[in-house]
C-alpha positions as CSV (number, residue, x, y, z in Angstrom):
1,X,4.9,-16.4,-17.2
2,X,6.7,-18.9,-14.9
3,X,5.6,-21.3,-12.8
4,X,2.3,-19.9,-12.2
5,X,-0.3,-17.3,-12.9
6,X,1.6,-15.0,-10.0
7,X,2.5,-11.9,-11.5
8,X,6.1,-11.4,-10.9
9,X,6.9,-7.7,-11.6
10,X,4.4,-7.1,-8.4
11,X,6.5,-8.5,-6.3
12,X,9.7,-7.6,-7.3
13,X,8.1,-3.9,-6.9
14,X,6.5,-4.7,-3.5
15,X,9.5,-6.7,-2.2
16,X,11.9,-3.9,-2.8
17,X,10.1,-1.0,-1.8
18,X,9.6,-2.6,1.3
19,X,13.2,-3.2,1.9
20,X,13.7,0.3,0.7
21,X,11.3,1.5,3.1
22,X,13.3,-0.7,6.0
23,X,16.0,1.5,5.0
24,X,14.5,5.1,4.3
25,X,12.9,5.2,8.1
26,X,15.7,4.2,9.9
27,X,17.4,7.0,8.5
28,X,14.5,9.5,8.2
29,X,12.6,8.9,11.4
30,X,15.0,8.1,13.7
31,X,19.2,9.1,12.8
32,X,17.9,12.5,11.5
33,X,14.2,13.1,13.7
34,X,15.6,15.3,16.4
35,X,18.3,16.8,14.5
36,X,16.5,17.3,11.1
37,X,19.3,20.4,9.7
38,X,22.2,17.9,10.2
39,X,20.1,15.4,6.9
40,X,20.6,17.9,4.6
41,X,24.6,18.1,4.9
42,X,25.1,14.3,4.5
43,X,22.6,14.7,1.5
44,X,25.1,17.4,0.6
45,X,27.8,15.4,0.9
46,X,26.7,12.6,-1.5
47,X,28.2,12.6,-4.9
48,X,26.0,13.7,-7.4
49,X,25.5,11.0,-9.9
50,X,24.2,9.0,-6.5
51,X,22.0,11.3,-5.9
52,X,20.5,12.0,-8.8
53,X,20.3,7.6,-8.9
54,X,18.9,7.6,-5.8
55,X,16.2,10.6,-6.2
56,X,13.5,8.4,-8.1
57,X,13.6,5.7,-5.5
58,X,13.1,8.4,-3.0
59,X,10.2,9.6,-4.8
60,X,8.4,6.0,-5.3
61,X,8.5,5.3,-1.5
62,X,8.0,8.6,-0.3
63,X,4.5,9.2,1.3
64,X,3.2,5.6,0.7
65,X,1.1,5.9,-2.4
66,X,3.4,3.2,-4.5
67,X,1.5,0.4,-2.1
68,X,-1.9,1.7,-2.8
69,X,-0.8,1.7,-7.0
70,X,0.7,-2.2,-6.0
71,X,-2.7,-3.0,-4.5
72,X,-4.6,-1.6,-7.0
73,X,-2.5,-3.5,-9.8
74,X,-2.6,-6.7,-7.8
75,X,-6.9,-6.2,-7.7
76,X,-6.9,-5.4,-11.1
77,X,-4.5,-8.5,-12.1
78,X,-6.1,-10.7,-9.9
79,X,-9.4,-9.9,-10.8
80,X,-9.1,-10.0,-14.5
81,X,-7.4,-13.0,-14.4
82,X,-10.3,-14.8,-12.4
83,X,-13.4,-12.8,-14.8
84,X,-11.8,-13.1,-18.5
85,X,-11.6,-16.9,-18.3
86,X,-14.8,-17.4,-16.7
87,X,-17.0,-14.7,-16.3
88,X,-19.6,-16.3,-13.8
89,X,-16.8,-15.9,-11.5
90,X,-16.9,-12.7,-10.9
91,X,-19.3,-12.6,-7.4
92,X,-16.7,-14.9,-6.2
93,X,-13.9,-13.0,-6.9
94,X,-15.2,-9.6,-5.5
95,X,-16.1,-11.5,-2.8
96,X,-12.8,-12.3,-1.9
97,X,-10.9,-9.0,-2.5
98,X,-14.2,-7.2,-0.2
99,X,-13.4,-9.7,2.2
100,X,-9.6,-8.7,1.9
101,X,-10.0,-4.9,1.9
102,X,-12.1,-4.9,4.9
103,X,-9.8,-6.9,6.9
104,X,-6.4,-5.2,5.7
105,X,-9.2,-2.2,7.5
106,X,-9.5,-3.8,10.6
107,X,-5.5,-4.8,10.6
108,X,-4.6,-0.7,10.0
109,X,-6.6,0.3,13.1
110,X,-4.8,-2.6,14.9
111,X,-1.9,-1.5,13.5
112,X,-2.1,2.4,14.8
113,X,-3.0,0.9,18.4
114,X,-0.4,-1.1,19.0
115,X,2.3,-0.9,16.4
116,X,2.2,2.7,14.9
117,X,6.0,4.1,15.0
118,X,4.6,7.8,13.5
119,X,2.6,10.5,15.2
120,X,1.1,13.5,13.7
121,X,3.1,16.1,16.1
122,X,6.8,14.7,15.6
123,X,8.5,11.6,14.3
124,X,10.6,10.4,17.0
125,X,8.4,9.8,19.7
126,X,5.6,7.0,19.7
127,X,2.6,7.1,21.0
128,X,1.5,3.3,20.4
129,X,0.6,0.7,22.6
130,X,3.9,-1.3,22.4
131,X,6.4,1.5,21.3
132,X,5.6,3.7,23.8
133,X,7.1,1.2,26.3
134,X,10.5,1.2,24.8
135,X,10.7,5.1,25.1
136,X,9.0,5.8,28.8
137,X,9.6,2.6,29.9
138,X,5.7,2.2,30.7
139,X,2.4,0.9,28.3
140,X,1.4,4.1,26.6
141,X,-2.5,4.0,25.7
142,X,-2.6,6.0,22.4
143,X,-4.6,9.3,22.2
144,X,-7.7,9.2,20.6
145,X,-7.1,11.6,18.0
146,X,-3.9,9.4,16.6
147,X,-6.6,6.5,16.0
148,X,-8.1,9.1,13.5
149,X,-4.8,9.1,11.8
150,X,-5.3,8.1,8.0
151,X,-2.3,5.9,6.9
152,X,-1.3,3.7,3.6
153,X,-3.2,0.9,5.0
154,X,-6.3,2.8,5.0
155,X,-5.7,4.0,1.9
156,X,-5.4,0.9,0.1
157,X,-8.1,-1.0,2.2
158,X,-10.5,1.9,1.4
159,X,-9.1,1.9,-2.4
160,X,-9.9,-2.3,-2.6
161,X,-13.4,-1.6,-1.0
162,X,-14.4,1.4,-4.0
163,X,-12.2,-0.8,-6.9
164,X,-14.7,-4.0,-6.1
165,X,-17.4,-1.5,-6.5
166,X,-16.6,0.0,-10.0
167,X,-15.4,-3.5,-11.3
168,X,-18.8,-4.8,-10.4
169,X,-20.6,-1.4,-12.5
170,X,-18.6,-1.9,-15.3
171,X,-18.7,-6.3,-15.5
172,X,-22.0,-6.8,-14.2
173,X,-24.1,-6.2,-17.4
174,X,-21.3,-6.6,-20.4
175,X,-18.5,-8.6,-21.2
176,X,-15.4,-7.8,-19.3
177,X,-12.9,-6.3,-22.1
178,X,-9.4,-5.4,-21.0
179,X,-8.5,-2.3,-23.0
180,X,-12.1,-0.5,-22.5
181,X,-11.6,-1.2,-18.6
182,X,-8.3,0.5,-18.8
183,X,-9.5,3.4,-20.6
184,X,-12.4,3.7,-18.3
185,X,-9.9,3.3,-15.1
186,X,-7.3,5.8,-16.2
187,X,-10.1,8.3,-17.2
188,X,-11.6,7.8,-13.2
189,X,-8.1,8.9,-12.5
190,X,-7.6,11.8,-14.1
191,X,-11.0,12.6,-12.6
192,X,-9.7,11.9,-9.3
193,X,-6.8,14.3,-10.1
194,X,-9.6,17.0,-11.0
195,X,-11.6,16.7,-8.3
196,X,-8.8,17.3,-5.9
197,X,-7.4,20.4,-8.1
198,X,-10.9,21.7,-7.5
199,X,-10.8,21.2,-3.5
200,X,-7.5,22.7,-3.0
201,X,-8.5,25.7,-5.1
202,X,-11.3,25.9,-2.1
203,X,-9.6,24.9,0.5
204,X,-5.6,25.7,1.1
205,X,-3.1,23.8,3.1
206,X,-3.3,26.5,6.4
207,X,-7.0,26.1,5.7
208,X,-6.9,22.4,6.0
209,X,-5.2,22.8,9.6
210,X,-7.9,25.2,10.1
211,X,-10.4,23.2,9.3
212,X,-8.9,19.7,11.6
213,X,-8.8,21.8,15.1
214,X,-12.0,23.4,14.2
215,X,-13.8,20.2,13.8
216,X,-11.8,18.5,16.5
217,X,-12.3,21.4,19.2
218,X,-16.0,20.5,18.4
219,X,-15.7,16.7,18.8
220,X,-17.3,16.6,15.5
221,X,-15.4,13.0,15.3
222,X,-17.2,11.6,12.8
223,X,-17.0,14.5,10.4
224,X,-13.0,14.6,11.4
225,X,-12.6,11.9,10.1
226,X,-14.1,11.8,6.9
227,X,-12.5,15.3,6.4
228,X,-9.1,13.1,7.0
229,X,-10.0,10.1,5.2
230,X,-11.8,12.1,1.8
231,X,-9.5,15.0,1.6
232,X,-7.5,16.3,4.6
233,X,-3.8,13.9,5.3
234,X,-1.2,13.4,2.6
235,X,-3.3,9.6,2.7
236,X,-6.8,10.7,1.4
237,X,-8.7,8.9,-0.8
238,X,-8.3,12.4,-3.0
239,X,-5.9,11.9,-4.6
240,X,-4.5,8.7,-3.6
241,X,-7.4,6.6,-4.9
242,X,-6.1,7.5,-8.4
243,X,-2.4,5.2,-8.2
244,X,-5.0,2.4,-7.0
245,X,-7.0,3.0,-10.4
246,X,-4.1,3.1,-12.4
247,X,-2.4,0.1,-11.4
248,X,-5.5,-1.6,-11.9
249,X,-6.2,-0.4,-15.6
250,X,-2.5,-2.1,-15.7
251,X,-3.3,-4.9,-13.8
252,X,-6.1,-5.8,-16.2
253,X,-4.2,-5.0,-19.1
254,X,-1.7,-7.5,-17.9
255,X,-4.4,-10.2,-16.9
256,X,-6.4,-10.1,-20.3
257,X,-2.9,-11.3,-22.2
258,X,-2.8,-7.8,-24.3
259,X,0.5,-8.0,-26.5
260,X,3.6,-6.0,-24.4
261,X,4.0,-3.8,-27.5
262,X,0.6,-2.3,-26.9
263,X,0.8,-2.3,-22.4
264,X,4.3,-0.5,-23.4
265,X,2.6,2.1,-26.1
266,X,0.2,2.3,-22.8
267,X,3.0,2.9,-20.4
268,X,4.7,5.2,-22.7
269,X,1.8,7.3,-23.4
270,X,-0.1,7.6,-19.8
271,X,4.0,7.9,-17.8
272,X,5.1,10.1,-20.3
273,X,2.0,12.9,-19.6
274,X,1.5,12.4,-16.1
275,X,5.4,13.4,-15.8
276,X,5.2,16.0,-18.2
277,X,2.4,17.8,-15.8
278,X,5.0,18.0,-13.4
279,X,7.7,19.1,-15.7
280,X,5.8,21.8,-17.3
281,X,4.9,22.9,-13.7
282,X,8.7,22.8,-12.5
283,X,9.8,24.8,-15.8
284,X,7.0,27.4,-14.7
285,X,8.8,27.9,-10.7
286,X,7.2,24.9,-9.2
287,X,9.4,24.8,-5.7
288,X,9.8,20.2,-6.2
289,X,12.1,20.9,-2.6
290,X,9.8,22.8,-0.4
291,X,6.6,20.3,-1.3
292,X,8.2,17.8,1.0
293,X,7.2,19.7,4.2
294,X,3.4,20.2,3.1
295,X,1.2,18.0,4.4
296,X,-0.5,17.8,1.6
297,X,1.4,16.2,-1.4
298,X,0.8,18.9,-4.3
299,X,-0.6,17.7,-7.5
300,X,2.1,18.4,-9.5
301,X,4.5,15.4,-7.5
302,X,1.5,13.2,-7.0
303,X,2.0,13.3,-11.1
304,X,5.7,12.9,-10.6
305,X,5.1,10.1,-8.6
306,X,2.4,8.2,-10.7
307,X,4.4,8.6,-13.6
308,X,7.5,6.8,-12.1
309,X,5.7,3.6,-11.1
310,X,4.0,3.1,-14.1
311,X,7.7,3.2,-15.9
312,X,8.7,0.7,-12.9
313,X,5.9,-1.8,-13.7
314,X,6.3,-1.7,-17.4
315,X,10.1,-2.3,-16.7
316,X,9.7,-5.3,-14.2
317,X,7.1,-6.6,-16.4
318,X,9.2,-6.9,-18.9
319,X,12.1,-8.2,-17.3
320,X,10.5,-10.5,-14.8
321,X,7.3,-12.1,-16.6
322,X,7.6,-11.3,-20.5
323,X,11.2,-11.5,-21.2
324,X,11.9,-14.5,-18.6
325,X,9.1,-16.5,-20.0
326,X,10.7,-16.4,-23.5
327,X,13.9,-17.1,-22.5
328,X,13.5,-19.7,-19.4
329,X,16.3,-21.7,-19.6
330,X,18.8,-19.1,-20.2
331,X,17.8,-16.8,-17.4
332,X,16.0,-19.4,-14.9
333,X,18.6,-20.1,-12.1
334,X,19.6,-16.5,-11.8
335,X,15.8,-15.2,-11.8
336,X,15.1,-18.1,-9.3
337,X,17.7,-17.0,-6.7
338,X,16.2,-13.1,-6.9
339,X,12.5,-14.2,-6.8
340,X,13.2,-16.2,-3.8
341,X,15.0,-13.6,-2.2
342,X,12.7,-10.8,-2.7
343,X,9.5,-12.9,-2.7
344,X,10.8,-13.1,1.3
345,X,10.3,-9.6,1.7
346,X,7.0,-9.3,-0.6
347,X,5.3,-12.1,1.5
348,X,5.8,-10.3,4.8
349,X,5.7,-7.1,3.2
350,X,2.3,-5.9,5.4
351,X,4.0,-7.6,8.6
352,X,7.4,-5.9,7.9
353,X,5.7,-2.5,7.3
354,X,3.4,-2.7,10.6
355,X,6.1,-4.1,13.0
356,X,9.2,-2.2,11.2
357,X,8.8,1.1,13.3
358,X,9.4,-1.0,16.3
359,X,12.5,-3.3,15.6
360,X,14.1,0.1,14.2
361,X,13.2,2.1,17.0
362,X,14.5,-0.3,19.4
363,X,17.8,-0.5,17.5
364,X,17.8,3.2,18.1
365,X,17.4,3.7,21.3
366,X,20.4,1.0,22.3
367,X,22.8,2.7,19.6
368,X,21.6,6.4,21.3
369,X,22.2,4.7,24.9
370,X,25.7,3.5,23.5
371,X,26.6,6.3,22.2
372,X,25.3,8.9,25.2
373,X,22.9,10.8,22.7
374,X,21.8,11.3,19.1
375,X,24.7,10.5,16.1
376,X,23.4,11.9,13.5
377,X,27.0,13.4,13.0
378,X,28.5,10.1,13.2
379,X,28.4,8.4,10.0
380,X,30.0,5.2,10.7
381,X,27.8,4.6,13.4
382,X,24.6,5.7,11.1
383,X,25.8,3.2,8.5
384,X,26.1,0.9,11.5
385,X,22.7,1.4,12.6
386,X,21.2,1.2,9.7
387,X,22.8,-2.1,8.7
388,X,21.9,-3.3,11.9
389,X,18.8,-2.9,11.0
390,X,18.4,-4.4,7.5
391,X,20.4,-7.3,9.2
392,X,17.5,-8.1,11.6
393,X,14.7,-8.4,9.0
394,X,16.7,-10.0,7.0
395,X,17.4,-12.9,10.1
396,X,13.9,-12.4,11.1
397,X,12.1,-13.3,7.4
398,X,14.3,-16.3,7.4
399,X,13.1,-17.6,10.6
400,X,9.7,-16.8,9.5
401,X,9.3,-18.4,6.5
402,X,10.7,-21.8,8.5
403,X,7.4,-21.4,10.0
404,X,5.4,-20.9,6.9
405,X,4.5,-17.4,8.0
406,X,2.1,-18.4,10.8
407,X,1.2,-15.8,13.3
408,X,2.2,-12.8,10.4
409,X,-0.4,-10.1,9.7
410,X,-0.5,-12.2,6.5
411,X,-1.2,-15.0,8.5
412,X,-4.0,-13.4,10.4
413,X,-5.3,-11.6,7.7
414,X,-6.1,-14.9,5.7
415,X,-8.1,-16.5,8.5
416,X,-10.1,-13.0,9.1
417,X,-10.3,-13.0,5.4
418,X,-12.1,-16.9,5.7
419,X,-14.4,-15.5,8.4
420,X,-15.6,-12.5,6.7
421,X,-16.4,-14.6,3.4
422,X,-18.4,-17.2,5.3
423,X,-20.7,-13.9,6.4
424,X,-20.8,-12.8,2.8
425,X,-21.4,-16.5,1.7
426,X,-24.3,-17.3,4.3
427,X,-22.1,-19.2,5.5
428,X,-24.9,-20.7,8.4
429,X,-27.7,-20.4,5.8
430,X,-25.8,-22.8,3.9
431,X,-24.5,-25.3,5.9
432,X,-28.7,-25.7,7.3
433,X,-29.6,-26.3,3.8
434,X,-27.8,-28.8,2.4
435,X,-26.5,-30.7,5.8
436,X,-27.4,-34.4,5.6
437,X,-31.3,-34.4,7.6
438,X,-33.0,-37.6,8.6
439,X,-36.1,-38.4,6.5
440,X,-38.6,-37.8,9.6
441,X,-36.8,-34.9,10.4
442,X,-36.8,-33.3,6.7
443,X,-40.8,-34.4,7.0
444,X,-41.1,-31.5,9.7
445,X,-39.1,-29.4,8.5
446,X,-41.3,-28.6,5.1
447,X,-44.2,-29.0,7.6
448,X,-43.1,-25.9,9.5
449,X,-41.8,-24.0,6.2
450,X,-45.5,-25.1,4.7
451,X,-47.7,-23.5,7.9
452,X,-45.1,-20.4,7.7
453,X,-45.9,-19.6,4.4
């Protein structure tokens, strides 16, 4: 690989779903939110061959489950990489991604109380701390039911906590192995997958609504929320916890230095039959369209889905770390100039998807102001907009990374990150211990531990 042990296809994938994402909710949430009927003519309107080009991007950023599977991959990279050259490190290392998971925790609930650009009853208005302001011109203290809201941030925070957990089961007592840990990960998957068949065959979608206003009617909070976070919001852990698992059977694939002709016979084999569960179901009447308004993502496009991105990380694999490493000088300037650019957008990707909802919102409500309304008809001024938009981040990464990042959620979550492993550490215990004492004062010291004992 080049340069460094940084795994490139990871952020190629991270940087531009990001951007993508940039792009998909300015249209989505805000050109087409209060006029929803007018989306499907322009999708009408686009030639085919784009469409059909365009479809399996749609599908990897839609509902947020391709972060959790980066997350995952990125554990499972990281990780390996750490435990298969010295496996005393692996305390350490779960220390760190522990420590990671349950700040990237604390950041999502920060996130939904200031920042959050989505609420559960329509897209288009905000009911955040900040975004509120821009819409009713006061502060706008969000209801207590949208802090119960699951999101990708959960997910993946939630998905890093229950990955340390199994990594530590499975490397505690035996030697780490890459290709058994895979196996063993993409099994836990397909269980995933199983368990959640077997809940929806209990429980229906109408039940699931059922089910929230029951519980909330009761101010059974806490049970609310675990319904939410377990199994009830297109962000549960079931199924979503299973894209974290397999990108991190990938991730460690990738980390323990297996030959690409055998991760490619892996990508081949597990992409290949998640996709065909959805195809046989489509060829059997499977309505793909109408799953987009469910709340819950059916099964069969969750398979869709997971299928896709692991195709996409065998491909950038490939591209960015495998074939670029054998052929540096040939291909170095030109993969330089992309890594740079994308890498931009990959290291502010958490930022960018946290403060995104309110730079396009803002945006929107001066073109709406402009323009005396909604132009979701207007599709000069939509193309406008949105490269408005992309424009922005774009000037707005630039001027970041002059700063080195400082003051990003990136930023913050490394020093909460440092905090929360000095707790785990002992961080006080330690520094008592082996802190320079004077010889009198080290003489009453094992006095007092002597008369405790």
């Amino acid at each position: 690989m080049i340069g460094s042990k940084r795994l490139h296809a990871l952020d190629v994938i991270r940087g531009f779903m990001i951007f993508y994402v940039i792009f998909l909710h300015a249209i989505i949430q805000r050109v087409f939110a209060s006029q929803g009927s007018e989306f499907e003519k322009v999708v009408n309107e686009i030639p085919l061959i784009l469409a059909i080009l365009a479809f399996p991007i749609i599908l990897l950023s839609i509902w947020g489950p391709v972060f959790t599977f980066i997350s995952g991959a990125s554990t499972g990279y990281n990780l390996g990489s750490s435990v298969f050259e010295n496996p005393e490190s692996l305390n350490e290392s779960l220390k760190k991604r522990v420590a990671n998971s349950l700040m990237l925790l604390v950041i999502s609930k920060i996130s939904l109380f200031f920042f959050s650009g989505r609420t559960l009853d329509h897209p288009y208005v905000t009911h955040s701390l900040f975004s509120g302001s821009l819409e009713t011109g006061n502060l706008s203290i969000p209801e207590f039911l949208h802090l119960f809201t699951c999101n990708t941030l959960e997910s993946m925070a939630l998905s890093g906590l229950l990955l340390s957990l199994f990594f530590y089961i499975m490397w505690k007592n035996q030697k780490a192995k890459p290709k058994q840990t895979a196996k063993t990960l993409i099994i836990l998957a397909i269980a995933v997958f199983l368990i959640t068949s077997y809940l929806r065959g209990m429980v229906s979608d109408s039940e699931v609504m059922m089910i929230k206003e029951s519980l909330w009617s009761d101010r059974s909070y806490l049970k609310y929320y675990l319904f939410l976070t377990i199994y009830g919001s297109r962000f549960a852990m079931f199924p979503v916890f299973a894209f974290a698992l397999i990108g991190a059977a990938f991730g460690v694939l990738i980390a323990g230095k297996v030959p690409f002709k055998e991760i490619f016979r892996w990508v081949i084999i597990s992409g290949t039959g998640f996709i065909m569960v959805f195809a046989i179901s489509f060829i059997y009447g499977f309505d793909m369209i109408g799953t987009f308004a469910n709340e819950l993502v059916l099964l069969q496009m969750q398979c869709l889905n997971i299928g896709l991105m692991i195709y996409l990380l065998g491909i950038c694999y490939y591209f960015f770390d495998v074939r670029a490493s054998k052929k540096k000088k040939k291909i170095k300037k030109k993969e330089r100039r992309f890594l740079k650019f994308i890498r931009k957008y990959s290291d502010l990707s958490l930022t960018i998807y946290i403060l995104e909802p309110l730079i396009a919102q803002s945006w929107y409500l001066l073109f709406v102001f402009l323009h005396n309304g909604p132009f979701s008809t207007n599709f000069p001024l939509i193309i406008l907009y949105v490269s408005t938009v992309l424009l922005s981040w774009f000037l707005i990464i630039q001027i970041w990374k002059k700063f080195n990042n400082r003051f990003s959620f990136e930023w913050l979550m490394g020093k909460g990150r440092n905090i929360i492993l000095k707790f785990l550490n002992g961080y006080w215990l330690k520094r008592f211990t082996f802190r320079e004492i004077e010889p009198k004062s080290y003489l009453k010291l094992q006095l007092w531990v002597a008369r405790g004992s």
